[in-house]
VEXSEMAR-592092 format. One record per residue (C-alpha): residue in one letter; x, y, z. Coordinates in steps of 0.2 Angstrom, whole numbers, plus 2048, in hexadecimal, padded with zeros to 3 digits. Layout:
BEGIN
AXYZ ...
//
This chain:
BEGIN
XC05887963 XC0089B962 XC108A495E XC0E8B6962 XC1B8C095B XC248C796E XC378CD96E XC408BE977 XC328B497A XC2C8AF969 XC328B6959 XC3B8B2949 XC4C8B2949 XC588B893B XC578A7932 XC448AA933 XC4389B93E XC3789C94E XC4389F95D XC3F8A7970 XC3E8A0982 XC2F89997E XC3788D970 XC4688997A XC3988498A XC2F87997D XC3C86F976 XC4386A988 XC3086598A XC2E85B97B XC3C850983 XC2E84B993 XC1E84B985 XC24846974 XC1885596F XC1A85D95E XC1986E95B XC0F87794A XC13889950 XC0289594B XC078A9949 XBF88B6943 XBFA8C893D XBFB8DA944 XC058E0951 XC098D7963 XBF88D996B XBED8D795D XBF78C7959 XBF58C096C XBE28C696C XBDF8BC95B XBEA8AC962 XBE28AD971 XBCD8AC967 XBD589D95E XBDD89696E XBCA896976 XBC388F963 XBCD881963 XBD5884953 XBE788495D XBEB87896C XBF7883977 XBFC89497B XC0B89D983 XC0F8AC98F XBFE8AC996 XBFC8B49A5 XBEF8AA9B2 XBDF8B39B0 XBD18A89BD XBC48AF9B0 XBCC8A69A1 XBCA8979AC XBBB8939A2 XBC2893990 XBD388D994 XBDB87F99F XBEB8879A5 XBF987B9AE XC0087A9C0 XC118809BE XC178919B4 XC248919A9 XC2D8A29AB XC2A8B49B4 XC288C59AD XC2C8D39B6 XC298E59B8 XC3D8F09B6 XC419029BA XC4A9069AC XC569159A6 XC5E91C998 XC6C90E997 XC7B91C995 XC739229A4 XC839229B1 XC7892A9C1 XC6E91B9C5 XC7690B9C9 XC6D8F99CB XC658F59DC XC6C9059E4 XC5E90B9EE XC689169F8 XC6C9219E9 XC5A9209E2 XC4F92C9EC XC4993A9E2 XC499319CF XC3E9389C5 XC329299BC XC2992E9AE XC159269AE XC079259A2 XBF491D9A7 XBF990D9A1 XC079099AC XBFC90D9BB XBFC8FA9C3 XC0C8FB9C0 XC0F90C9CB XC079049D9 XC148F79D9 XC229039D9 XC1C90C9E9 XC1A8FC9F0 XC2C8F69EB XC349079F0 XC2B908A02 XC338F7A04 XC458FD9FD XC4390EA08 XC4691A9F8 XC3A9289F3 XC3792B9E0 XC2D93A9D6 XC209359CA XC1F9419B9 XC0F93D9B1 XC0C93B99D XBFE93B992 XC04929989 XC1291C98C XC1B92397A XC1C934983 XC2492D991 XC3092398B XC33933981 XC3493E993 XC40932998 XC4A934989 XC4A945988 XC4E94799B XC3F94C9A2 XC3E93E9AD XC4B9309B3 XC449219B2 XC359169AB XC2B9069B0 XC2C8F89A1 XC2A8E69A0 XC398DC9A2 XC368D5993 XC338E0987 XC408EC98C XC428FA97E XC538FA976 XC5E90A97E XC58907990 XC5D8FC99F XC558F69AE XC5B8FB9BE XC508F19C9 XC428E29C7 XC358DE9D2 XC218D99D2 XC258C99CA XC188C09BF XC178AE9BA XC118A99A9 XC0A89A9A5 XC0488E995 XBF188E992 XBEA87E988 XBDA88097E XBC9877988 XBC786997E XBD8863982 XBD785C992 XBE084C98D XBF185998C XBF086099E XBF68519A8 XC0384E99A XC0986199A XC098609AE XC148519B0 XC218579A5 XC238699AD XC238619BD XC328539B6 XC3D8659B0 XC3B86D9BF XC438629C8 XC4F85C9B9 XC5486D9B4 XC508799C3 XC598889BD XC538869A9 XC468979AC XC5589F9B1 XC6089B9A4 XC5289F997 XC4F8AE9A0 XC618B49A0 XC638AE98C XC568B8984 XC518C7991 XC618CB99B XC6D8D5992 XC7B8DC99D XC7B8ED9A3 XC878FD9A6 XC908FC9B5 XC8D90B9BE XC9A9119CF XC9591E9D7 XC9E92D9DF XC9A9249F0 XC9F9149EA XCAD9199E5 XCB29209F5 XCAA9139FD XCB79089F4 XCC59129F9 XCC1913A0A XCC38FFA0B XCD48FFA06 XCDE8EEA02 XCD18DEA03 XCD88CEA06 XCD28C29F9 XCD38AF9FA XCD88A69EA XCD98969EA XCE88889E4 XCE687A9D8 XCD287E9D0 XCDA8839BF XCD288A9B4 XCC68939C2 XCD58999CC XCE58929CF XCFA8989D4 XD068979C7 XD1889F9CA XD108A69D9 XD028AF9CF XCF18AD9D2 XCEA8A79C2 XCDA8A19BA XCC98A99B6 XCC78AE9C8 XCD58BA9C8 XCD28C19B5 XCC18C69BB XCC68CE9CC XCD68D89C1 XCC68DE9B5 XCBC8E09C8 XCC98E99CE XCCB8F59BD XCB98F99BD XCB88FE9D1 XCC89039D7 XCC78F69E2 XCD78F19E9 XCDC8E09EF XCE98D49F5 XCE88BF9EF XCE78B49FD XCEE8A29F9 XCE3893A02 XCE58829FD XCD287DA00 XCC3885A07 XCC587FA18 XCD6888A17 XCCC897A10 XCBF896A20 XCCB895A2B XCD58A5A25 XCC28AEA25 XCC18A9A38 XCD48B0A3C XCCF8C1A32 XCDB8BDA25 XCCE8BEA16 XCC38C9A12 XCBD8C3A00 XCBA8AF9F7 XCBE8B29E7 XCB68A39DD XCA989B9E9 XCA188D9E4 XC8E88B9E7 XC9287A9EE XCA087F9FA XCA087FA0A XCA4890A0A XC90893A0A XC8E88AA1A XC98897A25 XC8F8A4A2E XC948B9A2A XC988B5A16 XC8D8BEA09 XC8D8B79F7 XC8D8C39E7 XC818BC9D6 XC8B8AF9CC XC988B49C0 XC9B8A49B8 XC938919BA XC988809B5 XC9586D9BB XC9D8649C6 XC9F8519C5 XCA48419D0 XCB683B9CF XCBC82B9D9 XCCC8249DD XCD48149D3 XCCD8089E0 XCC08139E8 XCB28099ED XCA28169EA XC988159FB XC858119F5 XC808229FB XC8E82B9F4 XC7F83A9EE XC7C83E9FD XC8F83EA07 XC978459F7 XCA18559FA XCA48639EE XCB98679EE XCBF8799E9 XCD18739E6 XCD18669D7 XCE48629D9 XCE585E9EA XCD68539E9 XCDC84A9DA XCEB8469E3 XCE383F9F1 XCDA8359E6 XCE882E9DD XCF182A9EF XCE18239F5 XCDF830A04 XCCD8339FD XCC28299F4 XCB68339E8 XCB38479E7 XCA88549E0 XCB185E9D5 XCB186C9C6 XCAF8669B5 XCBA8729AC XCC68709BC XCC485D9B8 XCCA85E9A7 XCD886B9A9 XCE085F9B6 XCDC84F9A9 XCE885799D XCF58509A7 XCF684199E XD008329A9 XCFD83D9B9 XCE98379BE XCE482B9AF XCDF81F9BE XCD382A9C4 XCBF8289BE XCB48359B9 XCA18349BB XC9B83F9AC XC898399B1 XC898419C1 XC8A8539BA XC828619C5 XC808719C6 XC8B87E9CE XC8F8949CC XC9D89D9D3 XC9A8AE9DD XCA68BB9E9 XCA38B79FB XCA38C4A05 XCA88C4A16 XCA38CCA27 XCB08D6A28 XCAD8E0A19 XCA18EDA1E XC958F7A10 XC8D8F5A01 XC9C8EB9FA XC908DF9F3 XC848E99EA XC938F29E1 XC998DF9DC XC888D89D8 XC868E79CC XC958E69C5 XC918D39C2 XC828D79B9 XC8B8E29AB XC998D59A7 XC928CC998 XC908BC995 XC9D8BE985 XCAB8C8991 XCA78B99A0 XCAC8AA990 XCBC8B498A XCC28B499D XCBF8A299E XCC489E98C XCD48A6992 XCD889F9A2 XCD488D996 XCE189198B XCEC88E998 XCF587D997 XCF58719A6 XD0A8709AC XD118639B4 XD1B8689C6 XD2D8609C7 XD248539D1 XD178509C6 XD2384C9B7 XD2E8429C1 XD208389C7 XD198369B7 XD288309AE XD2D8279BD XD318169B2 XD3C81D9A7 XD468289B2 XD488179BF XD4C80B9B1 XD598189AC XD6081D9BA XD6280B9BF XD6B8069B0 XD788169B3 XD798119C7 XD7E7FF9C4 XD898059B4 XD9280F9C1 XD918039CF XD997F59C6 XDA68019BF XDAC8089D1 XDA67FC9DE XDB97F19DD XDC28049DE XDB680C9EC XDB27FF9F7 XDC3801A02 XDC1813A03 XDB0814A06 XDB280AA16 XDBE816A1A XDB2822A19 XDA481AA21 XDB081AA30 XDB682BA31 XDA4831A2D XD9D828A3B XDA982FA46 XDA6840A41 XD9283CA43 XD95836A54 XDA2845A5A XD91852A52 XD84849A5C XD8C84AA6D XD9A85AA6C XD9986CA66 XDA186EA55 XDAA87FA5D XDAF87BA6F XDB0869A6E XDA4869A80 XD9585EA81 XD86864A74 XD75868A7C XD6F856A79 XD7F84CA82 XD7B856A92 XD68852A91 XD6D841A8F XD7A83FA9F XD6F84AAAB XD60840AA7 XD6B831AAB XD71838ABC XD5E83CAC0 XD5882BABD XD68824AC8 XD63831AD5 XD7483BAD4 XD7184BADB XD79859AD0 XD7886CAD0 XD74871ABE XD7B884AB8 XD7688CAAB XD82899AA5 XD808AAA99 XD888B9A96 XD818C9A94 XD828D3A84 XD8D8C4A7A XD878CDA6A XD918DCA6F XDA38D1A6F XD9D8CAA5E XD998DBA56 XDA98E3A5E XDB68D8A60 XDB18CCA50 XDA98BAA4E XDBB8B3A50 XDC18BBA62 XDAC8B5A67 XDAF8A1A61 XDC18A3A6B XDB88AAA7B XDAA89AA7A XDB9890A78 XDC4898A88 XDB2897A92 XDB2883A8E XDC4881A96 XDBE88DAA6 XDB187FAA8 XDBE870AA4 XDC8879AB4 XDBB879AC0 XDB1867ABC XDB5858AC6 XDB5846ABE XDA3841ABB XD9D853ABA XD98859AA8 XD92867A9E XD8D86EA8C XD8C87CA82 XD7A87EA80 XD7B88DA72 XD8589CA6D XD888A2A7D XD80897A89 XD89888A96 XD8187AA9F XD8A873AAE XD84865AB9 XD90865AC8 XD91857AD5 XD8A863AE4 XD7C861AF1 XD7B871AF6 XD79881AEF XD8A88AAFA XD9987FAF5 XD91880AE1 XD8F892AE4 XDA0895AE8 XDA588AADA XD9B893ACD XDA48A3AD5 XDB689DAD2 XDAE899AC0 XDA88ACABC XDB88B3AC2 XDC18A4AB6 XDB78AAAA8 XDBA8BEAAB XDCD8BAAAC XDCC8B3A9C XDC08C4A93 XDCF8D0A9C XDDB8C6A93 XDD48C4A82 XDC78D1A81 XDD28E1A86 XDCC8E5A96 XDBA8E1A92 XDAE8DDAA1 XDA28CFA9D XD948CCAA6 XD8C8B9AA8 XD7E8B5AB2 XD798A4AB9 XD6B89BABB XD6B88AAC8 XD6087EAD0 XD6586BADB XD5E85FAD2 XD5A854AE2 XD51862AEA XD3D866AE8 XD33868ADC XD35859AD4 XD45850AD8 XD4D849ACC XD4484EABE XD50851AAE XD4385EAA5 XD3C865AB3 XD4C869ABB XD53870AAB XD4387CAA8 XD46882ABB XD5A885AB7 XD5388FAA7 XD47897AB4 XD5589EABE XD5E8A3AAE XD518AEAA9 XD508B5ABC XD648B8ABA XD628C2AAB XD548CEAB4 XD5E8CFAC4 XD6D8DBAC1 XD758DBAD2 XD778C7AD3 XD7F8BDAC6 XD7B8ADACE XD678AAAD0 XD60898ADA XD5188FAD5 XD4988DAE8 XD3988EAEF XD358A2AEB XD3C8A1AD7 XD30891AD7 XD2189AADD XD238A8AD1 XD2589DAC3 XD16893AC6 XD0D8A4ACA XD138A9AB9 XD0E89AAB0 XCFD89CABA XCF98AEAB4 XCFF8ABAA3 XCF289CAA0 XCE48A3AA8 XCE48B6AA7 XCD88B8A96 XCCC8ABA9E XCCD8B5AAC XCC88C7AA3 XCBA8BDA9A XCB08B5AA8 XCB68C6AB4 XCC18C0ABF XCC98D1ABF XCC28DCACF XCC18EEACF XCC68F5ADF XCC6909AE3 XCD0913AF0 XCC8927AF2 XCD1936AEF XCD0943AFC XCD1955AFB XCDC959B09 XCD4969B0C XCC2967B0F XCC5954B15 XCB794DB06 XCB8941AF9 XCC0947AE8 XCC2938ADC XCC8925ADF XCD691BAD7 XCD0909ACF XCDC8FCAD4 XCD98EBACD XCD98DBAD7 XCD98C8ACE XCCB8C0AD8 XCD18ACAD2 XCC789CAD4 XCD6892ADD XCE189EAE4 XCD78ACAEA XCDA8BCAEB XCEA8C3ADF XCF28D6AE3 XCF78E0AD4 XD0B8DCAD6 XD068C9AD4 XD018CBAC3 XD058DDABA XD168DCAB9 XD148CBAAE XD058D5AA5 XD108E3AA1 XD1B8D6A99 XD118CDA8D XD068DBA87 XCF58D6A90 XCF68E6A9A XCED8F0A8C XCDD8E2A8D XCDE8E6A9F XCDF8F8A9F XCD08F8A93 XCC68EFA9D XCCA8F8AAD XCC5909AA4 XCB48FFAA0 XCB28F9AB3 XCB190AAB8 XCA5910AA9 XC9B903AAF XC99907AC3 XC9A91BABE XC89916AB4 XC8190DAC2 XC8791CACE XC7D92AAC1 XC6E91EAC0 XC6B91CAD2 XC6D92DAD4 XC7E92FADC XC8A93CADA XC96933ACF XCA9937AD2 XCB9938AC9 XCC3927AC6 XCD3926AC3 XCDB915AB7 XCEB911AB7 XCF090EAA2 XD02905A9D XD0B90CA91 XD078FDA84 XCF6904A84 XCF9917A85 XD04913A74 XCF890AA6B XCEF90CA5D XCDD913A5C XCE0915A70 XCD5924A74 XCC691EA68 XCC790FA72 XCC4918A82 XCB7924A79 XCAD913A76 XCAD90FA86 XCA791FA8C XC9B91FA7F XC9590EA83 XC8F913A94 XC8C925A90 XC9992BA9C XCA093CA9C XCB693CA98 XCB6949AA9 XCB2939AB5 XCC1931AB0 XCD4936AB5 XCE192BAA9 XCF0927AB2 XD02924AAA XD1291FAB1 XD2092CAB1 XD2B920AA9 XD20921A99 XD21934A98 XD35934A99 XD37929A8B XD2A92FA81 XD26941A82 XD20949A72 XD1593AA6E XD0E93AA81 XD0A94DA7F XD0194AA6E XCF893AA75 XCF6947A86 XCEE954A79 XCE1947A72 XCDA93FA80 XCD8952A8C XCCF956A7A XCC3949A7D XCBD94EA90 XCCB942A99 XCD7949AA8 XCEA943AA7 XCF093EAB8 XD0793AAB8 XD0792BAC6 XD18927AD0 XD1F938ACD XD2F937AD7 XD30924AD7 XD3D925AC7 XD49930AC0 XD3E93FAC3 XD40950ABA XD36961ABD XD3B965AAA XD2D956AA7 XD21962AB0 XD23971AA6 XD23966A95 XD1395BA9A XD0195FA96 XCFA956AA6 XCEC95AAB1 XCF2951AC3 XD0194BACA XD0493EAD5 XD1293DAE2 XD1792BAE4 XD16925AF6 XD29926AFA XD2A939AF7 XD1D938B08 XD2892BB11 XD37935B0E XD2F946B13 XD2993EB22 XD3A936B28 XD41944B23 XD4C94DB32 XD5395DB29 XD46962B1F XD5095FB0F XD41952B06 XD3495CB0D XD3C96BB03 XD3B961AF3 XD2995EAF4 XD2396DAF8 XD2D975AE9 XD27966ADE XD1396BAE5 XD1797FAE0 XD1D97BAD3 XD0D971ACD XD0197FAD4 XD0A98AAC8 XD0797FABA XCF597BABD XCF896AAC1 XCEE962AD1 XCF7959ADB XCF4946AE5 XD0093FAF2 XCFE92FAF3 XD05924B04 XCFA92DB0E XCFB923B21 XCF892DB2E XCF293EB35 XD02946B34 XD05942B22 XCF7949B1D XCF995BB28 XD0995BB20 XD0395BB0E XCF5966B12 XD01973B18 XD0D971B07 XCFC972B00 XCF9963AF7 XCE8961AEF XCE494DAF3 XCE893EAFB XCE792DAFA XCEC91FB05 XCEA912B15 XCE6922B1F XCD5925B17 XCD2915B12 XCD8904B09 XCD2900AF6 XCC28FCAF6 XCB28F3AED XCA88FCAE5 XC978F8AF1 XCA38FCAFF XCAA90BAF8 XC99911AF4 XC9490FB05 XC9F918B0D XCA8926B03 XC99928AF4 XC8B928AFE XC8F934B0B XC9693FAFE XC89941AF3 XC7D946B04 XC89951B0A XC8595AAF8 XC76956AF6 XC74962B08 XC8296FB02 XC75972AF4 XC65973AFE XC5C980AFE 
//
């Protein structure tokens, strides 16, 4: 073999022994040849040594060469093989103290200075190539030799220099690889006979040790270099705040929870991550990677701390992977009685969480696993614990760890981590996991009881029947005694409350599932009183339990024989009276508040309590007869009760039951409806009351339903307003009319104002007028075209944080329209303190004006419109029926209308046709020339 003296390739080590990639690469061949190696070196420097190797090589005097690149001319004095056996590259390379230019950030490249001499001319033409690719602009400074520009670099004239990988000069870093090159073996002519030989065995360790060039190449050429952060990396890092990492439990010594502290190597080298960035994070405990992907899917992750090459992590889409930071093996390890299936290589699966799959094996819930090695032999220090389990120590492949990123990181978070991968040493990497090694494996309560299970049984046995023996004659009498008055006891809990002594909760179920099966009809009450917590916190637990207990024998008065009831919880009662009809039980329930508000006179001084009642008949429809439905209509009614203020008594009939399966109907099926549209915009015009043309429109929303047609706003809003989903309707409203205000401007209409109704949910929220400034944005609509209506209810409770939302959104282009004004507790203060553009009158300040016989309501209004001219503030009346409402407002001079009178809410085709249309012409002549 020739042996060119080349720094980490082929040289003489400290021992004077020949060492290098080459050496290491040979003796894994020798295993697939048997060859011997006589290694031949010659004089001079580098290239006179490779020049004279080279004349022998073609001579025949030596049999093989190395770190040969393929030349086709050679091809007649040289047989060269089919594979290569490493890669040189070209590296941009800085001073390495030099903190300006960090690895692979092109961003921050444009502009560097690279020093060039005429020899590194092939070279500069790869650059260009490499930095048109990487979009970064460089300037070349030009020198006579290569010595003088290494020199420049040194001495700051230039930034940065091209050098082969290789042969990087001591002092310098690279910050960048590319044009790779293979290099190859060449085999002197003569030795044909070598060739087939040379060609098997490379091909044999490709496949048997796919990643060995890399591990070569990372040995004697990669040295790790300075982690550089930038100032924009630095804010960058900032600007992300607190990550959520996922750590996950039982993969000791990788990554692991003890005293609930993430520990292991994963969380030493995200502490030292963390140091070296500023990066802040929070650890996310999962119990497996399918725990971990789930969490990613629900946003509840934003980093993997230690994923596995083999996870399944890598299989879901979104999730980046930083460059390895450690690697290991993994290995097979079965159950006790696992039978291997024949194809257990391919339907093998690698397990992040060692000691959850160990325990699945030891139960025989799984029967083999892929698993860590290191994890593997941690756990195994549990002697007694998994000594059944079986280890395949043949199997051994090949697996690295790496940072996954997820989707919902945004940046250049991944660059920063892969740099900061490849300055961490191999030295710092070992301490971290000769660290986390030095931990020792515990054993959990439960694991130490299980594992000296025999001894504790054999001794606990002996101490049982020591004691058993000793007090069975002097215990058996009284623990009969005992098992009686127990069984008593457990029979008076299961079927009475502890504090009243009524029927519990499940003794009423019981009886009024027995009545209904026999057909008995019963009418069932649900009692509760309003603001209980009040008599606890004034009057003290003790005075409260009395109450319960004086309600109990109010109901004891008024039950017949065969009629029962229960306290159901604190301060809730169930009756089931013997009644037919709602009348009779009515008065009875009657009698029984007045009972109950004799007794809070007399024990609560004076104090007034409230109860509400809810009732349905059990023979009656829906569903006669049936215990749980009946029981979820009487909690129906009791949830009407408790909206209903003026009645204390509320019936489940025919109109509760339709609003409760109206309820049930809108709640299951109002997000499909938003997705697939279900959700109509209709518009009602806005006329100026003065000239008689169209000034704006309202969007009103109608639920166009597959199976029940067409739904009104009342139908569904109130319950929307309840449960939140107001602010995704709102939203999507607001993008409705963006939409057709789009189609308007590109048809060439005259697009008008429209005016959407937004809750007070939504108004509140957070991010609320970027939201609408993305919609706006998203169809290129001007803010001017759209009025925001809010509720006058909102402004009262809410006023300083009203004005400054107000503030925001007039900032950004929108108008602020108050609708409903006077259909509350009204106040002109309001008028004088609110930044609004419009004012709405609701409907009944027209109804009254108009039935109005002495002038008194028409008074109001007309100071209430003054006084919004004075303020600046438009004005809409809304109600508008007839011709004389509409003379009437003109004359109080009122800016707008809107009503039946012009026209009803309309689609938007039809409200096009005929208010858009014939407004736009009428312009379109007001305008002619």
């Amino acid at each position: 073999m020739g042996f060119p003296i080349q720094q980490g390739i082929s040289y003489l080590d400290e021992n004077g022994d020949y060492a290098g990639y080459m050496v290491d690469y040979l003796e894994y061949l020798s295993l697939y040849t048997g060859w011997d190696y006589a290694f031949v070196t010659a004089e001079g420097d580098t290239n006179t040594q490779i020049i004279t190797l080279l004349q022998m090589l073609i001579n025949g005097e030596i049999d093989m060469m190395g770190t040969m690149n393929y030349i086709p001319a050679l091809e007649e004095y040289l047989l060269y093989p089919s594979y290569s056996y490493g890669t040189t590259y070209t590296s941009l390379t800085v001073l390495e103290d030099s903190t300006q230019w960090a690895e692979e950030d092109f961003s921050s490249w444009s502009g560097i200075k690279v020093a060039s001499a005429p020899s590194l001319s092939k070279r500069m033409e790869d650059l260009a190539q490499y930095a048109e690719l990487n979009h970064f602009t460089y300037e070349v400074v030009e020198f006579p030799t290569i010595t003088e520009a290494l020199q420049g670099v040194r001495e700051g004239q230039a930034d940065a220099i091209l050098q082969v990988d290789m042969a990087t000069l001591d002092g310098f870093r690279a910050i960048t690889r590319f044009a790779p090159t293979p290099y190859y073996f060449a085999l002197y002519k003569g030795n044909q006979s070598l060739l087939q030989p040379l060609n098997n065995a490379m091909y044999q360790m490709s496949r048997a040790y796919p990643y060995l060039q890399t591990e070569l190449y990372d040995e004697y050429f990669y040295s790790s270099g300075l982690f550089v952060m930038l100032e924009q990396d630095r804010k960058y890092i900032q600007e992300l705040g607190t990550l959520k990492v996922a750590f996950c439990a039982g993969n000791a010594p990788l990554q692991d929870v003890r005293d609930g502290q993430v520990q292991g190597m994963a969380a030493s080298y995200f502490a030292a991550l963390a140091e070296a960035t500023g990066l802040k994070y929070e650890p996310v405990i999962v119990q497996s990677c399918e725990e971990g992907i789930a969490y990613i899917q629900q946003g509840k992750v934003d980093l993997i701390a230690c994923a596995a090459s083999t996870s399944s992590y890598i299989t879901v889409d979104g999730i980046q992977f930083s460059l390895p930071y450690f690697s290991g093996n993994s290995l097979l390890v079965s159950g006790p009685s696992a039978e291997i299936p024949a194809d257990y290589e391919n339907a093998q699966l690698f397990y992040t969480n060692t000691q959850s799959v160990f325990n699945k094996l030891r139960s025989g819930e799984m029967c083999c696993g892929r698993l860590d090695a290191y994890s593997i032999n941690y756990y195994l220090q549990k002697q007694g614990l998994y000594d059944d389990l079986s280890v395949d120590w043949s199997s051994d492949k090949n697996v690295s760890y790496c940072i996954g990123v997820t989707s919902h990181v945004s940046g250049n978070l991944l660059s920063i981590l892969n740099r900061y991968i490849r300055s961490v040493s191999d030295v710092e990497s070992q301490h971290m996991f000769y660290e986390a090694m030095s931990q020792e494996a515990t054993y959990t309560p439960a694991e130490w009881l299980y594992v000296y299970r025999f001894r504790l049984l054999a001794a606990f046995m002996l101490v049982v029947l020591s004691l058993c023996l000793y007090f069975f004659y002097h215990n058996s009498r009284k623990a009969h005694q005992e098992m009686t008055r127990t069984r008593q006891k457990l029979e008076q809990l299961s079927r009475y409350d502890n504090l009243t002594g009524a029927y519990n909760d499940g003794e009423f179920r019981s009886l009024l599932t027995q009545a209904c099966s026999q057909k008995i009809p019963l009418m069932l009450v649900a009692l509760n009183l309003r603001n209980f917590k009040y008599i606890n916190e004034t009057y003290g637990l003790s005075t409260a339990d009395q109450f319960l207990c004086r309600i109990k024998c109010c109901l004891d008065t008024i039950c017949r024989p065969e009629e029962f009831f229960c306290r159901q919880s604190a301060d809730v009662f169930y009756l089931a009276l013997r009644e037919t009809q709602a009348e009779p039980a009515v008065e009875r329930i009657q009698t029984l508040l007045k009972l109950i508000q004799k007794e809070a006179s007399q024990l609560l001084e004076e104090y007034s309590v409230s109860v509400y009642c809810g009732c349905v008949l059990t023979a009656a429809a829906p569903e006669p007869f049936s215990a749980d439905a009946k029981h979820n209509y009487m909690m129906a009614a009791l949830a009407q009760g408790k909206k209903d203020k003026k009645q204390s008594i509320c019936i489940y009939d025919e109109a509760l039951h339709e609003a409760e399966q109206m309820r049930l109907y809108v709640e299951s099926h109002m997000q499909h409806a938003l997705e697939q549209g279900e959700f109509r915009m209709y518009l009602q015009p806005k006329m100026d009351l003065h000239t008689g043309l169209l000034t704006g429109a309202e969007a009103l929303v109608r639920w166009q339903t597959k199976d029940r047609g067409l739904l009104f706003p009342d139908q569904f809003i109130p319950l929307f307003e309840e449960n939140g989903f107001c602010v995704q309707l709102d939203l999507y409203m607001v993008e409705q009319v963006c939409r057709q205000l789009r189609q308007w401007i590109n048809r060439g209409l005259t697009p008008t104002n429209i005016s959407v109704n937004q809750t007070r949910l939504l108004f509140a929220s957070e991010g609320y007028v970027e939201k609408l400034l993305d919609i706006t944005g998203k169809y290129h609509i001007s803010s001017q075209y759209i009025t925001l209506e809010i509720l006058e209810s909102l402004v009262l409770e809410h006023m300083d944080q009203v004005n400054a939302c107000i503030a925001r959104l007039r900032d950004a282009g929108f108008r602020i329209s108050m609708d409903d004004f006077g259909s509350g507790y009204s106040s002109l203060n309001t008028l004088g303190r609110l930044k609004i553009d419009e004012l709405k009158l609701d409907r009944l300040f027209l109804m009254g004006a108009a039935k109005d016989t002495d002038g008194t309501q028409r008074k109001i209004m007309a100071c209430i419109l003054d006084l919004a001219r004075q303020l600046n503030i438009s004005t809409v009346a809304e109600g508008v029926e007839t011709q004389e409402n509409e003379q009437m407002l003109a004359q109080l001079s009122c800016n707008y209308g809107q009503g039946y009178y012009y026209s009803q809410p309309l689609t938007a085709a039809d409200f096009e046709r005929d208010f858009l249309v014939p407004y736009s012409e009428h312009l379109a002549c007001a305008h002619a020339p």
